[in-house]
N, CA, C and O of each residue as an XYZ file, in Angstrom:
264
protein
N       4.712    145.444    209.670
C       4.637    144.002    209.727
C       3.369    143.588    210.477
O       2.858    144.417    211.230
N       2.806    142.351    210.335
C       1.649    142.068    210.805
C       1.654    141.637    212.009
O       2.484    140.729    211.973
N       1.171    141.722    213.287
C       0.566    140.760    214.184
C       0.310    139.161    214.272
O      -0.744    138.644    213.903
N       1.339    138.490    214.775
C       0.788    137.121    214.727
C      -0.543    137.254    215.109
O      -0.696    138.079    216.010
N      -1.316    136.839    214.807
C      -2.778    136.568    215.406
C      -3.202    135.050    216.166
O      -4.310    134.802    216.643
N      -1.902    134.031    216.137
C      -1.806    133.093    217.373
C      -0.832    133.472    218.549
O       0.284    132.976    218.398
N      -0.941    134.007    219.348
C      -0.136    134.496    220.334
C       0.609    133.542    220.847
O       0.085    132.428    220.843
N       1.624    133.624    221.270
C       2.043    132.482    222.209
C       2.150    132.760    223.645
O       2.794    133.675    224.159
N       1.252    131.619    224.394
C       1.336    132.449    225.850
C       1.424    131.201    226.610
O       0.830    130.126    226.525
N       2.719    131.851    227.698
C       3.369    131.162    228.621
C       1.985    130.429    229.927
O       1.702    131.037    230.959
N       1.487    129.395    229.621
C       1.048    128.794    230.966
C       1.853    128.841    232.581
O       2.998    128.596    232.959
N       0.715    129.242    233.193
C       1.446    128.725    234.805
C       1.581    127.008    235.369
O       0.805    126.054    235.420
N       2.957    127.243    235.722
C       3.325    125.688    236.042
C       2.019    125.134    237.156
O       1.099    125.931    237.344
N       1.973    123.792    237.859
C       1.022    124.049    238.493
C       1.601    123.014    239.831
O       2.293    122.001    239.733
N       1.176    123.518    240.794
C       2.447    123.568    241.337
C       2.155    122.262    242.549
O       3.121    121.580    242.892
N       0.564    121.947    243.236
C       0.319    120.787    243.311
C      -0.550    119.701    242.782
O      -1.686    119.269    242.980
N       0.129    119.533    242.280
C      -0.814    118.392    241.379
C      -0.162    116.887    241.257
O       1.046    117.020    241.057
N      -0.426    115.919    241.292
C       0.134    114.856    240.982
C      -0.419    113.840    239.834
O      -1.626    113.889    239.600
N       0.164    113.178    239.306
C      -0.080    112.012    238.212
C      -1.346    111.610    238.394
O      -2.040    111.516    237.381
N      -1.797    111.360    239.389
C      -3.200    110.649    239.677
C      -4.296    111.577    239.226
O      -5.286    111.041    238.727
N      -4.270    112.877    239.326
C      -5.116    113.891    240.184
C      -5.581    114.491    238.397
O      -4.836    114.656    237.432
N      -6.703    114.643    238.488
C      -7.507    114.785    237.213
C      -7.870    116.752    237.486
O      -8.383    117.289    238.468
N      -7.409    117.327    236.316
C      -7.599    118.787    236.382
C      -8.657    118.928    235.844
O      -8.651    118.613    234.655
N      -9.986    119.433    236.414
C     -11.357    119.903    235.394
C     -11.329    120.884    235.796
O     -10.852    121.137    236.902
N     -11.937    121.909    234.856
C     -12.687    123.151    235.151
C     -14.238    122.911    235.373
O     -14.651    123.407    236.422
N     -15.021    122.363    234.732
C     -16.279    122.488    235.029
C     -16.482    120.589    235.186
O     -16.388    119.881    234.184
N     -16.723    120.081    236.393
C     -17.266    118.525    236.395
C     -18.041    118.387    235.869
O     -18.531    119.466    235.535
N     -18.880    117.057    235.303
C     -19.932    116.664    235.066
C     -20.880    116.706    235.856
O     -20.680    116.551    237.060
N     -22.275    116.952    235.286
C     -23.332    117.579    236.113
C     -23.887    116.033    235.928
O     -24.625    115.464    236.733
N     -23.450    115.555    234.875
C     -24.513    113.640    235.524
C     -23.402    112.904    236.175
O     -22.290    113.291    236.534
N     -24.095    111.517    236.252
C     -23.336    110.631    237.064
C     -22.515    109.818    235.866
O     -23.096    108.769    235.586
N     -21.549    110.000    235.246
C     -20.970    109.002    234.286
C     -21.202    107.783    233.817
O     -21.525    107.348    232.712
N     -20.970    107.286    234.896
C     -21.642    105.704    234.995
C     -23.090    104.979    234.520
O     -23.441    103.831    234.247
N     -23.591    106.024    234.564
C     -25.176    106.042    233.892
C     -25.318    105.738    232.683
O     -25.821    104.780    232.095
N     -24.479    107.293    232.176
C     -24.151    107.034    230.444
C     -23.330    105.756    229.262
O     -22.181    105.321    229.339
N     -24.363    105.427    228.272
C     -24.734    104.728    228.243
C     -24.150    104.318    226.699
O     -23.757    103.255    226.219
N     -24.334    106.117    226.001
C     -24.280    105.752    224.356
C     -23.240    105.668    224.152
O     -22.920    104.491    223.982
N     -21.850    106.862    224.001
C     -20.698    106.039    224.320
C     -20.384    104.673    223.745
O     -20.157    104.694    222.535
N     -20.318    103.468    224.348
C     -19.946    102.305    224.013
C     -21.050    101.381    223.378
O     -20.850    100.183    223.173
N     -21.873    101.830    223.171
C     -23.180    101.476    222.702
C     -23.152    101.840    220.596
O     -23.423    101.240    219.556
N     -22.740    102.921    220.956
C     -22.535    103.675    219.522
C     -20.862    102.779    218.865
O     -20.583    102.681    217.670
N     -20.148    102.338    219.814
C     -18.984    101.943    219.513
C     -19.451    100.725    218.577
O     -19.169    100.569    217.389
N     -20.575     99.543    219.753
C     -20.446     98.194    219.584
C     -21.062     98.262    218.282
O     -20.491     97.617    217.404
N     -22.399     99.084    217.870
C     -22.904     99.014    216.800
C     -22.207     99.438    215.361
O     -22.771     99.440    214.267
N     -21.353     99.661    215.536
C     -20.534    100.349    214.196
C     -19.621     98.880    214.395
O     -19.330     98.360    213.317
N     -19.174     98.204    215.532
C     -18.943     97.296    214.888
C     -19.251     95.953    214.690
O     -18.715     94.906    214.327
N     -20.385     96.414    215.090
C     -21.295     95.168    214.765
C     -21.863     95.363    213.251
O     -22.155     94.434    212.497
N     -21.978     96.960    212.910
C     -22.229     96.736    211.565
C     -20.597     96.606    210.553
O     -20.760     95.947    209.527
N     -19.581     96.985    210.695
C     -18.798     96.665    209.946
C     -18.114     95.329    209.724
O     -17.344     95.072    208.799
N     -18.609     94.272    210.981
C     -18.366     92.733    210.957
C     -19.704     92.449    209.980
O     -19.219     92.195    208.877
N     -21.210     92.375    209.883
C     -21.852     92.071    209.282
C     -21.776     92.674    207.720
O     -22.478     92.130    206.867
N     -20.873     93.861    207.337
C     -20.389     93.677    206.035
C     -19.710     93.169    205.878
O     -19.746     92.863    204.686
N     -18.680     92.632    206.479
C     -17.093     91.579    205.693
C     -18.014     90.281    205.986
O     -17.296     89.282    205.951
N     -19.314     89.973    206.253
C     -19.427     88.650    206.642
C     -19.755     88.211    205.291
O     -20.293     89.168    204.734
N     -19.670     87.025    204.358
C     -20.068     86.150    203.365
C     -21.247     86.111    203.666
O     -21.612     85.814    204.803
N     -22.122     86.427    202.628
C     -23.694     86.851    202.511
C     -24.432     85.170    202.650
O     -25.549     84.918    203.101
N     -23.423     84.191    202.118
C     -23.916     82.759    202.126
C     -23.861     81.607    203.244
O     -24.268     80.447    203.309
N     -23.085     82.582    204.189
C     -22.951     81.696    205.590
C     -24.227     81.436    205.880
O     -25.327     81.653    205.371
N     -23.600     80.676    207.265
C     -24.722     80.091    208.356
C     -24.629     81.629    208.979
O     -25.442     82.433    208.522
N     -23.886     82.000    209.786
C     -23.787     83.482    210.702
C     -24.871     84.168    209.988
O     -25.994     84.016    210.468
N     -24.743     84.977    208.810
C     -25.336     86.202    207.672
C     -27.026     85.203    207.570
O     -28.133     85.733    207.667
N     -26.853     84.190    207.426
C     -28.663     84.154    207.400
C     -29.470     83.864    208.746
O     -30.587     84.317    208.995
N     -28.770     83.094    209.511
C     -29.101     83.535    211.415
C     -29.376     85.134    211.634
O     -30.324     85.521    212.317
N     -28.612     85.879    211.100
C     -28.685     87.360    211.383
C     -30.004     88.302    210.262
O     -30.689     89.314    210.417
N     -29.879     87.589    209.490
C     -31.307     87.708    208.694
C     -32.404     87.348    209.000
O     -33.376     88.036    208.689
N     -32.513     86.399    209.559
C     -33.546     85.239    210.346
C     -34.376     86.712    211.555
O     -35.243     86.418    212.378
């Protein structure tokens, strides 16, 4: 018979930790707060998917052409 080849393996409980308390293995080497694209990359996707549902004949769609 074959070998599962996904093992299943028992994690260790952990024993202080609380709700608040954030587990990393390796932190961030920048300052978070810095970064920038993130929500930047968000606004533009929807800034472009509002300027497709917009009516090409508005006031908005030719201001934005302008």
């Amino acid at each position: 018979m074959r070998d599962c080849h996904n093992g299943i393996k028992k994690w260790p409980l952990h024993s202080q930790t609380t709700p608040v308390q954030k587990i990393v293995a390796h932190p961030a080497s920048r300052d978070m707060s810095k970064i920038y694209l993130p929500p930047l990359h968000i606004k533009l996707s929807l800034i472009k998917m509002s300027v497709k549902a917009m009516d090409k004949e508005s006031e908005g769609f030719v201001y934005l052409r302008q």
